[in-house]
KENUPA-676288 format. One record per residue (C-alpha): residue in three letters; x, y, z. Coordinates in nm, 2 decimals. Layout:
<recs>
> aa	u	v	w
> Ala	X	Y	Z
...
</recs>
This chain:
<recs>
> aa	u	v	w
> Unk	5.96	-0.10	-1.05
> Unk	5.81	-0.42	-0.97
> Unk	5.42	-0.45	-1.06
> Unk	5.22	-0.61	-0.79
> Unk	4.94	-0.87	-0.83
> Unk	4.60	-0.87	-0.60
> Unk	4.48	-1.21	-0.59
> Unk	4.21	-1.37	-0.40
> Unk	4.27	-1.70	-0.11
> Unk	4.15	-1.90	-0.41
> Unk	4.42	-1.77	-0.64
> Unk	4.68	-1.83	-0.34
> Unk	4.57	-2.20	-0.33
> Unk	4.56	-2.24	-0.70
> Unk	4.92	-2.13	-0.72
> Unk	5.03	-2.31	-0.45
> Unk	4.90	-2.65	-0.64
> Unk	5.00	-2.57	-0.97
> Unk	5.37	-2.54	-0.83
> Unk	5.32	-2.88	-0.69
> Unk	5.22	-3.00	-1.01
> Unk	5.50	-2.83	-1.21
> Unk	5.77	-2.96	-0.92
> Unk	5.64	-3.36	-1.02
> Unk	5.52	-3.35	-0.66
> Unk	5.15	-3.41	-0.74
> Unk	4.94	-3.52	-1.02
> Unk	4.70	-3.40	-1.22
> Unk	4.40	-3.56	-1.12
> Unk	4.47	-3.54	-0.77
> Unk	4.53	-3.20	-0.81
> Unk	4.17	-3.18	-0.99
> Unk	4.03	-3.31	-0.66
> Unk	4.17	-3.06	-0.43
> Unk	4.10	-2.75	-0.63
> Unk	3.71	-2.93	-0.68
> Unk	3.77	-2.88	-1.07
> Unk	3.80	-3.10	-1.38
> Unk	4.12	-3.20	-1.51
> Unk	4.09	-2.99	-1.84
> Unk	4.10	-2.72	-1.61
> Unk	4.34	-2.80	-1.40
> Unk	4.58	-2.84	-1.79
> Unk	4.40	-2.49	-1.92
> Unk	4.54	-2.33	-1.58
> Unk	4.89	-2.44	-1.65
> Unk	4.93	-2.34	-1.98
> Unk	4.77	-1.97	-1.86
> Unk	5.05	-2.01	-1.57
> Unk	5.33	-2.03	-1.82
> Unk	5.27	-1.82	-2.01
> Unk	5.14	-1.51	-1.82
> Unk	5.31	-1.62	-1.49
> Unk	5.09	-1.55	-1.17
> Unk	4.86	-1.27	-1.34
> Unk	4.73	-1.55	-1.57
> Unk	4.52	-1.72	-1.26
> Unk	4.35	-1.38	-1.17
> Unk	3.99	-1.40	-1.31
> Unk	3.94	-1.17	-1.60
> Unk	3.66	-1.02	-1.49
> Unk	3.80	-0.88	-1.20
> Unk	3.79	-0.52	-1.31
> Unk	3.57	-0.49	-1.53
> Unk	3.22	-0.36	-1.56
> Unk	2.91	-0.57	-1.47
> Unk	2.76	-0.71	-1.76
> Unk	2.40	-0.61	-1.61
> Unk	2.47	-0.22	-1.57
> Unk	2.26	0.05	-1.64
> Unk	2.34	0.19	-2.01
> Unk	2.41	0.54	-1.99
> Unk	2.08	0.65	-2.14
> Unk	1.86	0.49	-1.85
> Unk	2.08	0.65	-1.56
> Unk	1.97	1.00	-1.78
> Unk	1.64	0.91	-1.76
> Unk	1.65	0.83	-1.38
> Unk	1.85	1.13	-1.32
> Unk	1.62	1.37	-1.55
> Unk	1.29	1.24	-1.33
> Unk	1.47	1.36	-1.00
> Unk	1.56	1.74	-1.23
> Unk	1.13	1.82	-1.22
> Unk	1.03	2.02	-0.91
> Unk	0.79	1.75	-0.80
> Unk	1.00	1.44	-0.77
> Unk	1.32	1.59	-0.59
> Unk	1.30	1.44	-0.23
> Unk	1.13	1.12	-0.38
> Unk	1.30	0.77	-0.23
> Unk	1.44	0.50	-0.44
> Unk	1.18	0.27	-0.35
> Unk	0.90	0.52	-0.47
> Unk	1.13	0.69	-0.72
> Unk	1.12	0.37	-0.89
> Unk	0.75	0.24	-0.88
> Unk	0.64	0.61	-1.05
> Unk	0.94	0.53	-1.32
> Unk	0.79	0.20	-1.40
> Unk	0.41	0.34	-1.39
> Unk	0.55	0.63	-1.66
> Unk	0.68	0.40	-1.92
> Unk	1.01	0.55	-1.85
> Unk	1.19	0.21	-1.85
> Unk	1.20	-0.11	-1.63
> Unk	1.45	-0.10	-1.29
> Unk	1.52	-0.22	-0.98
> Unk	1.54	-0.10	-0.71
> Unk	1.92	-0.11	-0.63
> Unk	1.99	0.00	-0.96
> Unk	1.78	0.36	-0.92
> Unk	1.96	0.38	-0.47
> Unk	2.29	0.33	-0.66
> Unk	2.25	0.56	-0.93
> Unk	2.08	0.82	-0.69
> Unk	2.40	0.77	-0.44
> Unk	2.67	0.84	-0.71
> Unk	2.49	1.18	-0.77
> Unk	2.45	1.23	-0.42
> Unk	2.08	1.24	-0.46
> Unk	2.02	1.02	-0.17
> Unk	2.19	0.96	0.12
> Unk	2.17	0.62	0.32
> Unk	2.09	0.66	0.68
> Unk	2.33	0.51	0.93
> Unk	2.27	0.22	1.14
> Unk	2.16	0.39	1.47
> Unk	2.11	0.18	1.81
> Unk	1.78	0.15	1.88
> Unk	1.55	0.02	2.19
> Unk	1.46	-0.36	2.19
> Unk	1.10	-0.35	2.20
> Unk	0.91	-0.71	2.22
> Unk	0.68	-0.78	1.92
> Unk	0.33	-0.81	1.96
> Unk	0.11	-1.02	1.74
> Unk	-0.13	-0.95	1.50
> Unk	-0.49	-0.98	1.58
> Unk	-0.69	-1.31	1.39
> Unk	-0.99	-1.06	1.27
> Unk	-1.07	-0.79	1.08
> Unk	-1.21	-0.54	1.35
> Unk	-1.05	-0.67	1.60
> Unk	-0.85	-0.41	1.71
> Unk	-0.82	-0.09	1.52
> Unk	-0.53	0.16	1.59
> Unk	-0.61	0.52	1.60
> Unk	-0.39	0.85	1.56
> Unk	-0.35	1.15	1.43
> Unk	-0.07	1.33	1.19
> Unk	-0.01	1.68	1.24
> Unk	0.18	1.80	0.98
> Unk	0.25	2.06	0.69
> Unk	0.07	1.82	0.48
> Unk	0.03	2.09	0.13
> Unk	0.40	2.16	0.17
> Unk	0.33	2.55	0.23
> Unk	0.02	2.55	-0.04
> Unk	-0.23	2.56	0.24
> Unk	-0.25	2.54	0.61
> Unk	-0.14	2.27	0.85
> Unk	-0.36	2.03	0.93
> Unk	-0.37	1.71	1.09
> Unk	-0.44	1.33	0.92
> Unk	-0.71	1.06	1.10
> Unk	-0.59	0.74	1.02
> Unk	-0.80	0.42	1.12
> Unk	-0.55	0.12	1.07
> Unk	-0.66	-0.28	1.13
> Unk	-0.41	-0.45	1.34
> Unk	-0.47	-0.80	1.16
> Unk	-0.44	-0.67	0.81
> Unk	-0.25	-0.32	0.82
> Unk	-0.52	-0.18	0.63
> Unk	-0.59	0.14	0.63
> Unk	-0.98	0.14	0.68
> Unk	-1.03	0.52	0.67
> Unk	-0.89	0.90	0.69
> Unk	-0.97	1.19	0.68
> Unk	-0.80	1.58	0.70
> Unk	-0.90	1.80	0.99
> Unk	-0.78	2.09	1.12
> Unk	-0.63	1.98	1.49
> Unk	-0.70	1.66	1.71
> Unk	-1.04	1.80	1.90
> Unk	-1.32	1.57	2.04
> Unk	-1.51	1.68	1.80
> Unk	-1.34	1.64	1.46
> Unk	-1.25	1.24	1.64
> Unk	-1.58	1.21	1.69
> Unk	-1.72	1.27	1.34
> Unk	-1.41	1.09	1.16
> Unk	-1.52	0.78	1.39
> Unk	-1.89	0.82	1.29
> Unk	-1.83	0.80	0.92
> Unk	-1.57	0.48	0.98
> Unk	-1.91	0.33	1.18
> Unk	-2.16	0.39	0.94
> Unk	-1.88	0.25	0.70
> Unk	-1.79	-0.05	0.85
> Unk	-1.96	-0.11	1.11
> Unk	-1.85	-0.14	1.52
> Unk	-1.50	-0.28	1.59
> Unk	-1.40	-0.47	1.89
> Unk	-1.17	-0.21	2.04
> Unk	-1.03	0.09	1.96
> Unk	-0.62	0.17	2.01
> Unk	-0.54	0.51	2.06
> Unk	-0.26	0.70	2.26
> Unk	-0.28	0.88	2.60
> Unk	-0.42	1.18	2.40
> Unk	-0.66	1.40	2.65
> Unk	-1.01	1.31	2.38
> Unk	-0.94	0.93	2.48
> Unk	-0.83	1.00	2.84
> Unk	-0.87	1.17	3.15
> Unk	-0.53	1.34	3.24
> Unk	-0.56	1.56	3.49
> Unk	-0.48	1.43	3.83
> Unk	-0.71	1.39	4.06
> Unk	-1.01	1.53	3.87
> Unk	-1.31	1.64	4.12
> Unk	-1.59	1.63	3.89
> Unk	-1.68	1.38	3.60
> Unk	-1.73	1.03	3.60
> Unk	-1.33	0.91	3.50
> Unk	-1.41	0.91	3.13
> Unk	-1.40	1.15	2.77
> Unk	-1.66	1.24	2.57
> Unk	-1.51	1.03	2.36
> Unk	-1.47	0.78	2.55
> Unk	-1.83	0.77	2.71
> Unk	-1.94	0.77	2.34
> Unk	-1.78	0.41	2.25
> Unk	-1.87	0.30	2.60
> Unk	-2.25	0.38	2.44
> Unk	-2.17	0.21	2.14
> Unk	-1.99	-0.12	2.32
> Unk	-1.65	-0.05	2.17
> Unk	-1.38	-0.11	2.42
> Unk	-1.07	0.16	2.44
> Unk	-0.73	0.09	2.48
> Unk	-0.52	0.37	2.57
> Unk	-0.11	0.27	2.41
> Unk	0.15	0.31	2.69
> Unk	0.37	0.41	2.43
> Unk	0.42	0.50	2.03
> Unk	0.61	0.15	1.96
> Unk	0.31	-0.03	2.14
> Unk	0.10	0.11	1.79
> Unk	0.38	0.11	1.56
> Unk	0.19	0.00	1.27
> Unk	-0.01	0.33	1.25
> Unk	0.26	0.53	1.34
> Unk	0.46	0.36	1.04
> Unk	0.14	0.42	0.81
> Unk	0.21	0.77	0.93
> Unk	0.56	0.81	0.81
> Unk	0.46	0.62	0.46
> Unk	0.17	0.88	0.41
> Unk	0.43	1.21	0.49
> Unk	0.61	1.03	0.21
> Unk	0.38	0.91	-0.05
> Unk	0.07	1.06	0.04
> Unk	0.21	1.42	0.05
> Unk	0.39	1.34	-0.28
> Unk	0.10	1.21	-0.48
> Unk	-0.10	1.55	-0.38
> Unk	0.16	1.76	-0.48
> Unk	0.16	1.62	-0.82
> Unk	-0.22	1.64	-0.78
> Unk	-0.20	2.00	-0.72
> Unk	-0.44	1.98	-0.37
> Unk	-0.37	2.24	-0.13
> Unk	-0.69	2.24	0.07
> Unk	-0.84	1.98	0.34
> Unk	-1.18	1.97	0.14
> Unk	-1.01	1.89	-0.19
> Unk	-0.75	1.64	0.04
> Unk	-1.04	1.44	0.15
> Unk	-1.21	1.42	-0.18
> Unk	-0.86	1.25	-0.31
> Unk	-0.81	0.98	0.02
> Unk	-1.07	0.74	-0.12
> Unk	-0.88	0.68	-0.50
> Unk	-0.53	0.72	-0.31
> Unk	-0.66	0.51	-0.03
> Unk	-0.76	0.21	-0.27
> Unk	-0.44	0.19	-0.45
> Unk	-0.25	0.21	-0.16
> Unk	-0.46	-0.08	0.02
> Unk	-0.40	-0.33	-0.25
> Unk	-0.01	-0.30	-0.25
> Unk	0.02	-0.32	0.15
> Unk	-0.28	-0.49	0.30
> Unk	-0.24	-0.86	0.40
> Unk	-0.46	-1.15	0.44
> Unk	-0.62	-1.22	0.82
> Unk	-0.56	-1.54	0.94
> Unk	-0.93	-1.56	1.04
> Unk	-1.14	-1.47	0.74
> Unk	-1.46	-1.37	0.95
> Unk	-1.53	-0.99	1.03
> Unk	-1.58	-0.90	1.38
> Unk	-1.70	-0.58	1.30
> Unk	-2.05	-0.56	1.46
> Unk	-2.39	-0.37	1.30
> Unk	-2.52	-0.04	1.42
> Unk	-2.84	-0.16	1.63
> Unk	-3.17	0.05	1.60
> Unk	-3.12	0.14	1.97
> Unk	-2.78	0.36	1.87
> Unk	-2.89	0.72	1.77
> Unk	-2.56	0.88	1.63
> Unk	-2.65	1.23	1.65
> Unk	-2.68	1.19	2.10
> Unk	-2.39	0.94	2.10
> Unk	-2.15	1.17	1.90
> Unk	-2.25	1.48	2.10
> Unk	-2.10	1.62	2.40
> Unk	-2.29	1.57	2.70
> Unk	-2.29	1.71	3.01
> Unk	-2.52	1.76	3.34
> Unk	-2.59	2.05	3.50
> Unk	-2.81	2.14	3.81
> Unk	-3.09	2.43	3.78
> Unk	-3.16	2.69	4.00
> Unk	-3.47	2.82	4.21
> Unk	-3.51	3.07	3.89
> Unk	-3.48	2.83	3.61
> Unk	-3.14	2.89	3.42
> Unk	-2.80	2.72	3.43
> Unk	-2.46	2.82	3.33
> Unk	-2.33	2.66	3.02
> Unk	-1.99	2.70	2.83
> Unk	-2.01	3.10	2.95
> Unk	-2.41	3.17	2.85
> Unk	-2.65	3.16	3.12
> Unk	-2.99	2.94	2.99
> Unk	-3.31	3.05	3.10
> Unk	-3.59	2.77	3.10
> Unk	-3.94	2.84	2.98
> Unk	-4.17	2.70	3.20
> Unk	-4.52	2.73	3.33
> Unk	-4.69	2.67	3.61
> Unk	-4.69	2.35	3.64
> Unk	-4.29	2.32	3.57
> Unk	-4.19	2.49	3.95
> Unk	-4.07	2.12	3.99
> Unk	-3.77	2.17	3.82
> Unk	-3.59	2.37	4.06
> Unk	-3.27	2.24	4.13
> Unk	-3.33	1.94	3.90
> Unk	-3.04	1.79	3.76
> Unk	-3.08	1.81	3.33
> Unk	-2.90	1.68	3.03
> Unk	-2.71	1.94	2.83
> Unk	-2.60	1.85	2.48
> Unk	-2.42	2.03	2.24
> Unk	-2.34	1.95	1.87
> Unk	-2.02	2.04	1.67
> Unk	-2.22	2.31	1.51
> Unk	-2.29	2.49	1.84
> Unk	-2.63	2.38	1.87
> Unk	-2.71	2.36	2.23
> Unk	-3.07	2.14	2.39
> Unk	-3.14	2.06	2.72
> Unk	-3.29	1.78	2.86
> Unk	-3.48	1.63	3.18
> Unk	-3.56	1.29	3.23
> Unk	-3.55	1.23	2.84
> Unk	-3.78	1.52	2.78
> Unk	-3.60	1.85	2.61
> Unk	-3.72	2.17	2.73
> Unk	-3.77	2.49	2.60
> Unk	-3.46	2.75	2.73
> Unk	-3.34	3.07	2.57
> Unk	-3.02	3.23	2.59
> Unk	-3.02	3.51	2.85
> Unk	-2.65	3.66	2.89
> Unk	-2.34	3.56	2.78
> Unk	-2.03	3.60	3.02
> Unk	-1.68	3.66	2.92
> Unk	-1.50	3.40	2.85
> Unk	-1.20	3.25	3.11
> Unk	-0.88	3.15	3.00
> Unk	-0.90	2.77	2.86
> Unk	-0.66	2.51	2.93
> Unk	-0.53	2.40	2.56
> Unk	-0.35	2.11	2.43
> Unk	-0.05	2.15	2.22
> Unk	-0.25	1.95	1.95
> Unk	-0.49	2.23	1.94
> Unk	-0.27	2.47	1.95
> Unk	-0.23	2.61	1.61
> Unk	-0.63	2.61	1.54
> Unk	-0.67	2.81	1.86
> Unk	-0.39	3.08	1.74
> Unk	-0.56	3.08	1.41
> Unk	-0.87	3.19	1.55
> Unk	-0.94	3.60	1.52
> Unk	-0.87	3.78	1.85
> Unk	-1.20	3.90	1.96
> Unk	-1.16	4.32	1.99
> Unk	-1.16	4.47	2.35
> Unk	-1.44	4.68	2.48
> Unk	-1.36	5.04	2.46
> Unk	-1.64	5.27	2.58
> Unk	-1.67	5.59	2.42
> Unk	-1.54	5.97	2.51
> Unk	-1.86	6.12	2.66
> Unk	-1.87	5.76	2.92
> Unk	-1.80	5.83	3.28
> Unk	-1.51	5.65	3.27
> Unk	-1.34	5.86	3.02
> Unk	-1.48	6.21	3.19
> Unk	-1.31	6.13	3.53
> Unk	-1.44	6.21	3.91
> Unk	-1.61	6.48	3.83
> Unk	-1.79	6.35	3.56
> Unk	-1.88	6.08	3.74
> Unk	-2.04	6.31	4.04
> Unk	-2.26	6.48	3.77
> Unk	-2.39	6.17	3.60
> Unk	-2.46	6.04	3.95
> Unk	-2.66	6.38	4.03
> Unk	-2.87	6.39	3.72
> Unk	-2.92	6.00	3.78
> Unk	-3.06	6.14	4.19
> Unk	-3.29	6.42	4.04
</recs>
């Protein structure tokens, strides 16, 4: 049986050439030219030609293995870091940054995908068809635009609850200036995760949120209200403009930031062994740093436009929800289900039907103003509660929450003695 030969186009043309040479047809030098090697070569191939024939112009290296492999001991060590319980749906990118941190050994990156593909420890995704979306951009500033979203995910891996991430992003640098754990996206948990990026680093320009209903008004043709959030009335107060993304591509960087944190971030607590939000958000600021100084890039305009918190802002109103309410002839006002009485004397009859300023902290603290002035009110009855809209943000916190236990009146009530208990409760109430 005849062997057969696989040689390259350049092997082909070598051949071809050689022939030529061998027939008197051409010369050496000229053959030297064609081929773009020397002459010694051009000799050196010959003599390989006669005496292996074809085979002798096949590179020998064709075949065998790379010179640069990994020895057999360092592919053991790669595979023995995926074998412990906290690295096994690492990437190859982070796989190898941790194995050069430990010591282990030196690597790139191709070497640990490769070695992590022959095992069938990682799998490369396929090339999928995705929408053309036109770049934007970067801002020139630091603070000049900051993108803003929220992570809801099962961030402890089944340690702890699910919760949600804050994450403050600059557009001109892809820092990430701040974030912080919180149970569910609620106006008042943005609110407070804002505050402590302000007092921070001061006012930004703008902030770049989605469509969520904290930073917008969503309901359709809403009767009451003046068109904005509490959220969104509190950066109006502040000067801080909000931008409401059409789409999640439109603020890709954070929502990028988001996928690296489910990776690295959840990776790094696990080995950390966090499985709360308060001991999360004690661990952000060390993670954060590290993480900053490997992805951050320079601005192209090196001043801040982050702007100081003036004298006139009082954070405790701004980051408050506030809402109006009209008093009646007697005094009180209905406010989230609890009927307010107002305290007043006799020179306070004035107050009837006078519109007042209700504010209400994230505590549950609730004051009462008029005309900057707070007045003294006292809770009189609370009414049951109706059935609240919720958004499917919210959601798990709400079904979290203890069912409240439904009034059951006792055996010797009316109810429970019928008609003609009833009758002889109303006569003894007669006589």
């Amino acid at each position: 049986m005849e062997a057969r030969i696989f040689m390259s186009t350049r092997d082909l043309e070598r051949l071809e050439v050689l022939n030529r040479i061998k027939e008197k047809r051409l010369r050496q030098s000229i053959a030297a030219q064609i081929l773009d090697i020397s002459p010694r070569q051009v000799r050196r191939l010959l003599r390989r030609l006669d005496a292996e024939g074809p085979k002798g112009l096949v590179s020998k290296r064709v075949g065998a293995p790379s010179n640069n492999q990994l020895s057999k001991e360092l592919k053991d060590r790669i595979l023995g870091f995926f074998k412990d319980a906290d690295h096994y749906d690492f990437g190859p990118t982070l796989a190898c940054e941790y194995l050069t941190e430990s010591s282990i050994g030196r690597f790139s990156i191709s070497s640990v995908r490769n070695t992590m593909i022959q095992h069938g420890i990682w799998h490369p995704k396929e090339i999928r068809k995705l929408k053309v979306h036109p770049l934007r951009p970067r801002r020139n500033k630091v603070g000049e635009l900051i993108q803003l979203d929220g992570s809801e995910h099962d961030w402890f891996e089944g340690r702890g609850s699910r919760c949600t991430l804050l994450v403050f992003i600059d557009d001109a640098t892809s820092e990430t200036l701040h974030l912080k754990f919180v149970k569910s996206e609620n106006t008042f948990d943005y609110m407070e995760a804002t505050r402590e990026y302000i007092e921070k680093h001061g006012r930004p320009e703008a902030y770049y949120p989605d469509k969520h209903g904290v930073f917008r008004v969503n309901h359709v043709g809403a009767l009451t209200g003046d068109g904005r959030t509490q959220f969104g009335r509190a950066m109006a107060e502040l000067d801080v403009k909000l931008i409401c993304a059409n789409t999640p591509q439109a603020k890709g960087r954070v929502e990028r930031r988001n996928r690296d944190f489910q990776n690295r971030l959840i990776k790094a607590m696990r080995i950390a062994k966090i499985s709360n939000i308060e001991a999360a958000n004690t661990f952000l600021p060390s993670f954060l740093k590290k993480f900053n100084q490997q992805f951050a890039k320079m601005p192209k305009d090196p001043i801040n436009a982050h702007k100081p918190i003036l004298p006139s802002h009082n954070l405790d109103r701004i980051f408050c929800i506030k809402e109006t309410r009209r008093l009646s002839k007697n005094l009180t006002l209905q406010y989230d289900n609890v009927i307010y009485q107002v305290i007043a004397d006799r020179r306070e009859y004035v107050l009837r039907k006078a519109e007042v300023l209700v504010l209400k902290t994230k505590d549950g603290a609730v004051s009462i103003e008029h005309c900057g002035k707070a007045l003294s009110v006292v809770p009189y009855h609370q009414m049951q509660a109706r059935a609240e809209v919720v958004s499917a943000k919210e959601l798990i916190e709400v079904l979290a929450q203890p069912v409240q236990p439904r009034y059951r009146p006792n055996r010797r009530h009316p109810w429970k003695r019928g008609r003609r208990g009833f009758s002889r409760t109303l006569e003894l109430t007669c006589c």
